[in-house]
C-alpha positions as a Markdown table, in Angstrom:
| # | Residue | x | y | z |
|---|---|---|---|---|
| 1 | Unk | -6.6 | 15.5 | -17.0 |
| 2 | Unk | -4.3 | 16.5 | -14.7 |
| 3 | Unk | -4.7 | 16.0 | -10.6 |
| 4 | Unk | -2.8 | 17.4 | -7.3 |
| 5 | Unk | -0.8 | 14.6 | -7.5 |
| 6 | Unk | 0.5 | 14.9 | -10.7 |
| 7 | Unk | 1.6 | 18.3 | -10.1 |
| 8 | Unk | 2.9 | 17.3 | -6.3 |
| 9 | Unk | 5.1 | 14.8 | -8.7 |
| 10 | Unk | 6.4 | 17.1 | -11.2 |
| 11 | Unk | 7.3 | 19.5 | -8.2 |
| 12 | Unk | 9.2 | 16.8 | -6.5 |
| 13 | Unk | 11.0 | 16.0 | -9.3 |
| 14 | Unk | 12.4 | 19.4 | -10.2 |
| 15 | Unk | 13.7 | 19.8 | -7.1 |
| 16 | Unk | 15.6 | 16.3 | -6.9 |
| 17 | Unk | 12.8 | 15.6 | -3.9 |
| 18 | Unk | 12.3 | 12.0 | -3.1 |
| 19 | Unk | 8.4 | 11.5 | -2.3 |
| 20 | Unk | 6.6 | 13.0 | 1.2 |
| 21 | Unk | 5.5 | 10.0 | 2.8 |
| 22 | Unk | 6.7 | 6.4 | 2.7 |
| 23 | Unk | 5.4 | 3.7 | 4.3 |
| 24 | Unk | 6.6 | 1.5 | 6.8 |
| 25 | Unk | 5.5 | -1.9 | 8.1 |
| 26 | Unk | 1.5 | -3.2 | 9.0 |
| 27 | Unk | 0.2 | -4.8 | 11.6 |
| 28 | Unk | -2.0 | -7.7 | 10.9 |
| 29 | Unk | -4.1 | -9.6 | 13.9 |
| 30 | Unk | -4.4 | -13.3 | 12.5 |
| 31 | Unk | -6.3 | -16.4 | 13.9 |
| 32 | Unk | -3.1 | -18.8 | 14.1 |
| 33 | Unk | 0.1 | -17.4 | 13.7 |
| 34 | Unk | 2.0 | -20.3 | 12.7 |
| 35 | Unk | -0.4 | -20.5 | 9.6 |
| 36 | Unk | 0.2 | -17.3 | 8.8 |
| 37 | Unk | 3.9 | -17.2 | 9.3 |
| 38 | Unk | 3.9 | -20.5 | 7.2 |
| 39 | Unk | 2.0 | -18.9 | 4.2 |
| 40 | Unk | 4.1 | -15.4 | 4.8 |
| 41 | Unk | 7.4 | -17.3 | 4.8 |
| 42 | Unk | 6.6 | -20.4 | 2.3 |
| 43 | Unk | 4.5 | -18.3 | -0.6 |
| 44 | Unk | 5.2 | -14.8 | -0.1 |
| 45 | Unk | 8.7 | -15.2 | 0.3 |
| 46 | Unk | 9.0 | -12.9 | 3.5 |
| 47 | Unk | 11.8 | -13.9 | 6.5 |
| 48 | Unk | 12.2 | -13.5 | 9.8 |
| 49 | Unk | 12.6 | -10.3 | 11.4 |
| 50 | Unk | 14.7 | -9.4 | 14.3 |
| 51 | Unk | 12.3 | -6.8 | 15.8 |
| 52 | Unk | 11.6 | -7.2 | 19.4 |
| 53 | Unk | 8.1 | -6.9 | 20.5 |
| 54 | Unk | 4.7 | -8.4 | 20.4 |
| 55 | Unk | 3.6 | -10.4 | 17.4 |
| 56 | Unk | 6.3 | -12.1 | 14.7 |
| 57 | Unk | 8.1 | -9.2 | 12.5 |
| 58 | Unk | 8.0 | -10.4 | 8.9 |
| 59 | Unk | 10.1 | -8.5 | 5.7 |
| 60 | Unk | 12.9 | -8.7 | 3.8 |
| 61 | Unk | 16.9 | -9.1 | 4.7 |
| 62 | Unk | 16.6 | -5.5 | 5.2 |
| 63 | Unk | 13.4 | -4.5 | 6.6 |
| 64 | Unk | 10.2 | -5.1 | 8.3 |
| 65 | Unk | 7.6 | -5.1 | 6.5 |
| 66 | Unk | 4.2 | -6.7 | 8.1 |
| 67 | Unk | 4.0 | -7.8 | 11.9 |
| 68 | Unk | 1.8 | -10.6 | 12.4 |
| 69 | Unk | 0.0 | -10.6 | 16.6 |
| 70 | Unk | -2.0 | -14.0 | 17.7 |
| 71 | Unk | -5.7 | -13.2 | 19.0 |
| 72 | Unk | -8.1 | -13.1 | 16.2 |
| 73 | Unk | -10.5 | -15.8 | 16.8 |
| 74 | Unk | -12.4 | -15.2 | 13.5 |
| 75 | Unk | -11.0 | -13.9 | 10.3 |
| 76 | Unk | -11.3 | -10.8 | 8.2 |
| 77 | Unk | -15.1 | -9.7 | 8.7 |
| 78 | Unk | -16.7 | -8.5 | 5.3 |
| 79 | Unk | -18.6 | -5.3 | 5.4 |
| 80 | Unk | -16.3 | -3.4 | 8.0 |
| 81 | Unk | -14.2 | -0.2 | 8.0 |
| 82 | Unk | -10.4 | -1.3 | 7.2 |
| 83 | Unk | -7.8 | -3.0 | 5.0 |
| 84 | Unk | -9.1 | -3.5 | 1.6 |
| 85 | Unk | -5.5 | -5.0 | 0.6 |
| 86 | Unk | -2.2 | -3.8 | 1.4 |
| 87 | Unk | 0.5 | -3.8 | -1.5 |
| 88 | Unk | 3.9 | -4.7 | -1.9 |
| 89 | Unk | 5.9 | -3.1 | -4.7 |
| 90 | Unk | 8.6 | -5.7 | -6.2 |
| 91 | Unk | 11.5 | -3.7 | -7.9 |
| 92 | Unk | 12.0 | -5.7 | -11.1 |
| 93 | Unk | 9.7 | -7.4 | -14.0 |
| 94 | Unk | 11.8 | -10.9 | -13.2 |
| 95 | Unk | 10.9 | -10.3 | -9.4 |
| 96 | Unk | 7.4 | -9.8 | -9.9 |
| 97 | Unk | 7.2 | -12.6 | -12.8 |
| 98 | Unk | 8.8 | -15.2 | -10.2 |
| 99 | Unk | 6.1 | -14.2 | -7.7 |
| 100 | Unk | 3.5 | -15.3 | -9.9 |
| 101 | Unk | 6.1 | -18.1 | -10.1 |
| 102 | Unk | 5.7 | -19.4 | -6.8 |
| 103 | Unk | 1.8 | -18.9 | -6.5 |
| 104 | Unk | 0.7 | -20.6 | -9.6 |
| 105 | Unk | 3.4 | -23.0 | -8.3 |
| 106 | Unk | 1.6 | -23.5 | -4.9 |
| 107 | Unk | -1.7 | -23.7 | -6.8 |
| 108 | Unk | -2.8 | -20.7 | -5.1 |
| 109 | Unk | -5.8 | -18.6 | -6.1 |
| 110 | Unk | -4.5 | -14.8 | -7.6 |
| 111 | Unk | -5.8 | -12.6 | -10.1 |
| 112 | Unk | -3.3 | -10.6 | -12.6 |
| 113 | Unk | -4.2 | -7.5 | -13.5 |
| 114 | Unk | -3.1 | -4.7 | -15.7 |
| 115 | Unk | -3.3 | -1.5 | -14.1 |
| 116 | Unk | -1.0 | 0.4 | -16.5 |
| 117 | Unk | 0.8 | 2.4 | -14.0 |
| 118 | Unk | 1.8 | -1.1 | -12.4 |
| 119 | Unk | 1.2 | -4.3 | -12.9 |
| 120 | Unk | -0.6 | -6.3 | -9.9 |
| 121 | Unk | -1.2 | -9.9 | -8.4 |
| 122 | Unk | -3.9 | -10.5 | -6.2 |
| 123 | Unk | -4.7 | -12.7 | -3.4 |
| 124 | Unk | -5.9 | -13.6 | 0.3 |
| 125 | Unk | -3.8 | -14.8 | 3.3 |
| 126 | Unk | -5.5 | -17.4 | 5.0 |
| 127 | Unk | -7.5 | -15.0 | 7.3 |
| 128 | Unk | -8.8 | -13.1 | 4.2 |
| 129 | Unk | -6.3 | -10.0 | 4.6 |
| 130 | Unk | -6.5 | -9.3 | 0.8 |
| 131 | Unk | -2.3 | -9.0 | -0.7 |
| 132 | Unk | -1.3 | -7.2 | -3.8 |
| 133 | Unk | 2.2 | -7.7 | -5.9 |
| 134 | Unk | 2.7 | -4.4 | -7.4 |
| 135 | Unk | 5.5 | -3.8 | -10.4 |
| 136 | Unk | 5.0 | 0.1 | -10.8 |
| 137 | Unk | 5.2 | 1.0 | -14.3 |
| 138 | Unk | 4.3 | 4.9 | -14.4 |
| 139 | Unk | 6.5 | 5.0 | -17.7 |
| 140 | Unk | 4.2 | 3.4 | -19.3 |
| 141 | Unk | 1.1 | 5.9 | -18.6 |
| 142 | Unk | 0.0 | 8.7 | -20.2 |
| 143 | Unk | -2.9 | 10.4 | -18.9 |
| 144 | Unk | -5.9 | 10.1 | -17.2 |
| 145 | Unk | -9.3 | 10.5 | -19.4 |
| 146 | Unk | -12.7 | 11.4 | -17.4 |
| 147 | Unk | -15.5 | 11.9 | -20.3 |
| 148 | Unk | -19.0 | 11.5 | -19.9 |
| 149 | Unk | -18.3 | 10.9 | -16.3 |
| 150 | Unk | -16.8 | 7.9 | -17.5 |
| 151 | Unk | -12.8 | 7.2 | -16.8 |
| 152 | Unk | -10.3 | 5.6 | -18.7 |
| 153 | Unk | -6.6 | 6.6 | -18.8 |
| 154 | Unk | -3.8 | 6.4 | -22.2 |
| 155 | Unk | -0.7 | 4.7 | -22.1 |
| 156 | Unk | 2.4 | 6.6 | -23.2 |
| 157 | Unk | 1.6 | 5.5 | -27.0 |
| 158 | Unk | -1.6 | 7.9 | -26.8 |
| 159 | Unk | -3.6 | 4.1 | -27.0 |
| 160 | Unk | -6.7 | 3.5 | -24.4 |
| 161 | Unk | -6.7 | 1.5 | -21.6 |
| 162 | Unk | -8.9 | 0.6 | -18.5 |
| 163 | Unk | -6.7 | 0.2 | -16.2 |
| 164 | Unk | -8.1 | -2.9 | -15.1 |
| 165 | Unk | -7.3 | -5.4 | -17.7 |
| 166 | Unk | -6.2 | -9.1 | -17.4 |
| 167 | Unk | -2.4 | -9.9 | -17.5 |
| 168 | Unk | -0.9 | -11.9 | -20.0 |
| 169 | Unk | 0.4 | -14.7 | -18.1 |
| 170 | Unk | 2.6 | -16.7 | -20.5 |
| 171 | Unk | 4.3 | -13.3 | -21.4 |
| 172 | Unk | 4.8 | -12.8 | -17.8 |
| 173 | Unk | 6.3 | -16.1 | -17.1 |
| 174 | Unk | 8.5 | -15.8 | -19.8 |
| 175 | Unk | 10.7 | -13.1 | -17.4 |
| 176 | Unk | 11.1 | -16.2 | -15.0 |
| 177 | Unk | 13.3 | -18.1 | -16.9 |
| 178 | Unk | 16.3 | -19.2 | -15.1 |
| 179 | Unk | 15.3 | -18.1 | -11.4 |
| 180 | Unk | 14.2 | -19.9 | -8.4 |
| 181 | Unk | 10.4 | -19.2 | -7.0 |
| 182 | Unk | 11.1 | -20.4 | -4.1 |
| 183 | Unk | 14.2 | -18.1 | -3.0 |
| 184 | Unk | 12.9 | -15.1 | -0.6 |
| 185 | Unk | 11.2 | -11.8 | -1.8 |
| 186 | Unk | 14.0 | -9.5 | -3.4 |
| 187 | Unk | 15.9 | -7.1 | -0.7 |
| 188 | Unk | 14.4 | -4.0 | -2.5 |
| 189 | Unk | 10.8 | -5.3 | -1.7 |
| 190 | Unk | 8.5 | -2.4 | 0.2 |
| 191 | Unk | 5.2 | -1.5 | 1.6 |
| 192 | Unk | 4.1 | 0.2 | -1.4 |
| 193 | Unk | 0.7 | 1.2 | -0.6 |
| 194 | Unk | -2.4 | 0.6 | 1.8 |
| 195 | Unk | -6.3 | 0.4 | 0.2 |
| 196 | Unk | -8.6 | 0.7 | 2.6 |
| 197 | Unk | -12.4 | 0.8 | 2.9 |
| 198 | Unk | -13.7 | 4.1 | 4.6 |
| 199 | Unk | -17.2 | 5.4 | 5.7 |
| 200 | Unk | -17.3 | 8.4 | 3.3 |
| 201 | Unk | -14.8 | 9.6 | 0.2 |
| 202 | Unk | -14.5 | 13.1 | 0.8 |
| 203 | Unk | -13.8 | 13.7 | 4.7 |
| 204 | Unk | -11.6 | 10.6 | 4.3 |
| 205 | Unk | -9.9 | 12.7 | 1.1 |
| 206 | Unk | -9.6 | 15.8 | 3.1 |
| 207 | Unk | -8.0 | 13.9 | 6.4 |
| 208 | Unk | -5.3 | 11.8 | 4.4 |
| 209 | Unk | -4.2 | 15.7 | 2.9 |
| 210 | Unk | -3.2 | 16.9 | 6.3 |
| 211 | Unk | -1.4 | 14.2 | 6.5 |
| 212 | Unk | 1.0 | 14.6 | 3.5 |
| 213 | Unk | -1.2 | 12.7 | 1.2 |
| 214 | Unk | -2.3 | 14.6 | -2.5 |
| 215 | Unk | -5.3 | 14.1 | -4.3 |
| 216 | Unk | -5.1 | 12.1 | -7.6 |
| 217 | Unk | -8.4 | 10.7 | -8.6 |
| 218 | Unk | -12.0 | 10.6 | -7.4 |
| 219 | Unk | -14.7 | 8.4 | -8.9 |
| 220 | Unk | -17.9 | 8.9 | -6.9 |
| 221 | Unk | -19.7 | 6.5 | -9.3 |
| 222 | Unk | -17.2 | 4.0 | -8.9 |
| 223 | Unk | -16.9 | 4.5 | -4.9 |
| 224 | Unk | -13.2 | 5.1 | -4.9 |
| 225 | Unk | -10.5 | 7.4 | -4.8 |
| 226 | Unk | -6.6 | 7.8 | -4.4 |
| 227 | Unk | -3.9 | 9.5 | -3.6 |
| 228 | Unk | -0.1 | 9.8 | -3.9 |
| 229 | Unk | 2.8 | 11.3 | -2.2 |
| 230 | Unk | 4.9 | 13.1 | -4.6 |
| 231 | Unk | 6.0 | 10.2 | -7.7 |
| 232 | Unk | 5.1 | 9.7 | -10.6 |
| 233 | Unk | 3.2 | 6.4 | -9.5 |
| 234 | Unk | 0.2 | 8.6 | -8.0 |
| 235 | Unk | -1.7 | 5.3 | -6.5 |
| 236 | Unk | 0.2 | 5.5 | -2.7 |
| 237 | Unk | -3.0 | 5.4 | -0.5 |
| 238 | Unk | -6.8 | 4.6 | -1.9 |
| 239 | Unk | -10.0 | 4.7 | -0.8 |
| 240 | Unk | -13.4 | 3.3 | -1.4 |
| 241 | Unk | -17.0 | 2.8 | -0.2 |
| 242 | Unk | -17.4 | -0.7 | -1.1 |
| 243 | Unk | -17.8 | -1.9 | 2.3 |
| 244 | Unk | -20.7 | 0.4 | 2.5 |
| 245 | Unk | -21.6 | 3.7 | 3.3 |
| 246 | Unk | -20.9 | 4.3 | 6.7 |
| 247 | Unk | -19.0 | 0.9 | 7.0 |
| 248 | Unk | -17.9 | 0.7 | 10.7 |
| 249 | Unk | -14.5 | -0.6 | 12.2 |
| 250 | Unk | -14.4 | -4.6 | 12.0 |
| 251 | Unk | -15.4 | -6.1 | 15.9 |
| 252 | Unk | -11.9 | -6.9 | 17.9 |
| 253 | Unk | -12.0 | -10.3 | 17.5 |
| 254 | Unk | -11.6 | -10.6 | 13.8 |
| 255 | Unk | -8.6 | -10.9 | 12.0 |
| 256 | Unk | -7.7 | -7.4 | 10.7 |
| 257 | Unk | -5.5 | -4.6 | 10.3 |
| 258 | Unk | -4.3 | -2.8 | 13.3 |
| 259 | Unk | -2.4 | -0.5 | 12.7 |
| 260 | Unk | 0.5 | 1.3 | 9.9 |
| 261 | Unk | 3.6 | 3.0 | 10.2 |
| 262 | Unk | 4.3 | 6.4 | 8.0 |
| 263 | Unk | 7.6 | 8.2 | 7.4 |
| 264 | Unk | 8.6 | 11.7 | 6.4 |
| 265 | Unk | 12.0 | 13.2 | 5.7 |
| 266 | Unk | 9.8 | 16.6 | 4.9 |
| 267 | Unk | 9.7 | 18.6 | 8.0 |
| 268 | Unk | 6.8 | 20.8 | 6.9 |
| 269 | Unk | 4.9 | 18.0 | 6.2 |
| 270 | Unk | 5.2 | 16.5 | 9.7 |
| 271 | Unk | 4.7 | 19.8 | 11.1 |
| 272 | Unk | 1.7 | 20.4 | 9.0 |
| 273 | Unk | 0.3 | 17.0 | 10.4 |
| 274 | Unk | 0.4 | 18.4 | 13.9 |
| 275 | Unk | -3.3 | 19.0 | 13.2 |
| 276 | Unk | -4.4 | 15.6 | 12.3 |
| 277 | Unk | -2.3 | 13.7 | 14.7 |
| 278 | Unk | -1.1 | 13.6 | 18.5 |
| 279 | Unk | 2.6 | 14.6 | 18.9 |
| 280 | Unk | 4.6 | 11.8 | 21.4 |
| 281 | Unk | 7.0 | 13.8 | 23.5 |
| 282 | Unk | 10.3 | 13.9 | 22.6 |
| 283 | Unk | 10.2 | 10.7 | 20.1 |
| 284 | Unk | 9.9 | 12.7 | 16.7 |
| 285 | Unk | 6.5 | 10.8 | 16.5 |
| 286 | Unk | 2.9 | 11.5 | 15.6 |
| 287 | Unk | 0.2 | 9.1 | 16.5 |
| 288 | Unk | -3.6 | 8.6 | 15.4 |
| 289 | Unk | -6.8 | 7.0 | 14.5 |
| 290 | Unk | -7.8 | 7.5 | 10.4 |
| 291 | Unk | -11.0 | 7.8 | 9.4 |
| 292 | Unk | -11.4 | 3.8 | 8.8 |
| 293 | Unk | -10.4 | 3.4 | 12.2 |
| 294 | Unk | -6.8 | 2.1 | 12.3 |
| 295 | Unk | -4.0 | 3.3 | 14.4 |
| 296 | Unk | -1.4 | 5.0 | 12.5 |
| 297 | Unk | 2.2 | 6.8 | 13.2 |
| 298 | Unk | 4.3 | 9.0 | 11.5 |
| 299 | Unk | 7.5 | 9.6 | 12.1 |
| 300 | Unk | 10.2 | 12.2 | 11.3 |
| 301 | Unk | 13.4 | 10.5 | 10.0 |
| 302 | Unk | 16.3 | 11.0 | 12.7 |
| 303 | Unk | 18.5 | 12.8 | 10.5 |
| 304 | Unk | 15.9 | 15.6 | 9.6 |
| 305 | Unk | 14.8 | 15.3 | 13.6 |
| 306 | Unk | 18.5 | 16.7 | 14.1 |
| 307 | Unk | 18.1 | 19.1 | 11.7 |
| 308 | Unk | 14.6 | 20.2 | 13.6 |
| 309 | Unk | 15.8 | 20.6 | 16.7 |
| 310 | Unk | 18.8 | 22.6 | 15.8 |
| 311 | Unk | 16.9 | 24.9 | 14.2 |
């Protein structure tokens, strides 16, 4: 089975094209933000940020990569339009082993899992703002399989797979040897991708593609889709309807997402988003509200922004 992102992949790939959209830091309201900062900082591994601005700018040595602001006074409300989790790809199997490291360390609550095209830990902060660890994997995948309306993907060996199976911990522990859980998240750590719950799959599908975003896979039965941006790890944005039908935007006052940062060196793609998003003067910036709700920018890299306005 193949899928617009596939293809967008392959594309990108033979023309030595790095992907269409990456992302840049969240914004997270929390209920008490030296908690947070605590478990951000103590069990995530994150440092301070330099940023200036509202809120404490959270990351790696290099960059910024979720913004905790103060004035939640209850946490994530269940049942809403919003963050499902928001993932954080780890660069190395050592890295992502001495994550699990520090939480099993910490005695915190995560669930492995096995998605084949990455592997993933997940868990809450203490507002209930659900966290992934993502090692992307895609060499390891195969192909998709939809039969009987059923799903189920193959691994490079041609063998079956879920995609959701458990982790083998020990095995995964083993790559820890001779590191230190407690040093900070690796340098090369990023926003990898958002999950988010929406009202409806397909006008969410359609808005998210004239943004940048390609179509991989839609399960209607399942309530979920996703989408990637032109890599062969096709899972950069997903989608689902577990929140309900219809789900609404969680009330102000509850600890949620507020808002994401996108970035394009791909000046057709920005261009082409004209039509979904509101252009700020002069700043090489497009601004927005997606269909769960949640403020969003993208922005035009400066160096292609030259290259614009010369043209």
């Amino acid at each position: 089975m193949d899928t617009d992102a596939l293809a967008l992949a392959r594309q990108r790939a033979a023309e030595n094209l790095s992907e269409r959209l990456t992302w840049g830091p969240v914004t997270l309201s929390v209920t008490d933000i030296e908690r947070a900062e605590s478990f951000w900082t103590n069990a995530m591994g994150f440092v301070r940020r330099p940023d200036e601005g509202a809120g404490r700018a959270l990351g790696t040595v290099d960059r910024t990569l979720v913004v905790l602001t103060p004035g939640a006074t209850s946490p994530v409300a269940r049942g809403h339009a919003g963050l499902y989790h928001v993932a954080f790809r780890v660069p190395s199997q050592a890295e992502f082993a001495r994550r699990l490291w520090r939480f099993y360390q910490l005695r915190l609550s995560v669930a492995p899992v096995d998605h084949l095209m990455s592997k993933a830990l997940y868990l809450d902060d203490p507002d209930g703002h659900g966290i992934e660890i993502a090692f992307e994997t895609p060499e390891r995948f195969g192909r998709f399989i939809t039969e009987n309306g059923r799903f189920a993907m193959q691994d490079a060996q041609g063998r079956p797979h879920t995609g959701r199976e458990p982790l083998d911990i020990r095995a995964e522990l083993a790559h820890a040897d001779g590191t230190d859980p407690a040093l900070p998240l690796h340098r090369d750590a990023t926003v990898a991708h958002l999950h988010l719950h929406v009202p409806a799959l397909d006008p969410a599908l359609s808005w998210f593609e004239g943004i940048g975003f390609a179509r991989n896979l839609l399960l209607p039965d399942f309530g979920m889709a996703d989408m990637g941006a032109g890599a062969s790890y096709t899972h950069r944005l997903a989608i689902n309807l577990w929140a309900g039908p219809g789900a609404r935007p969680a009330p102000p006052h509850s600890a949620r997402l507020l808002s994401y940062q996108l970035e394009t060196a791909d000046t057709a793609t920005f261009s082409a988003a004209r039509s979904r998003l509101t252009e700020i003067p002069g700043a090489g910036v497009l601004t927005g509200t997606d269909p769960a709700g949640i403020t969003l920018t993208l922005a035009l890299r400066t160096g292609t922004r030259q290259e614009e306005h010369a043209a």
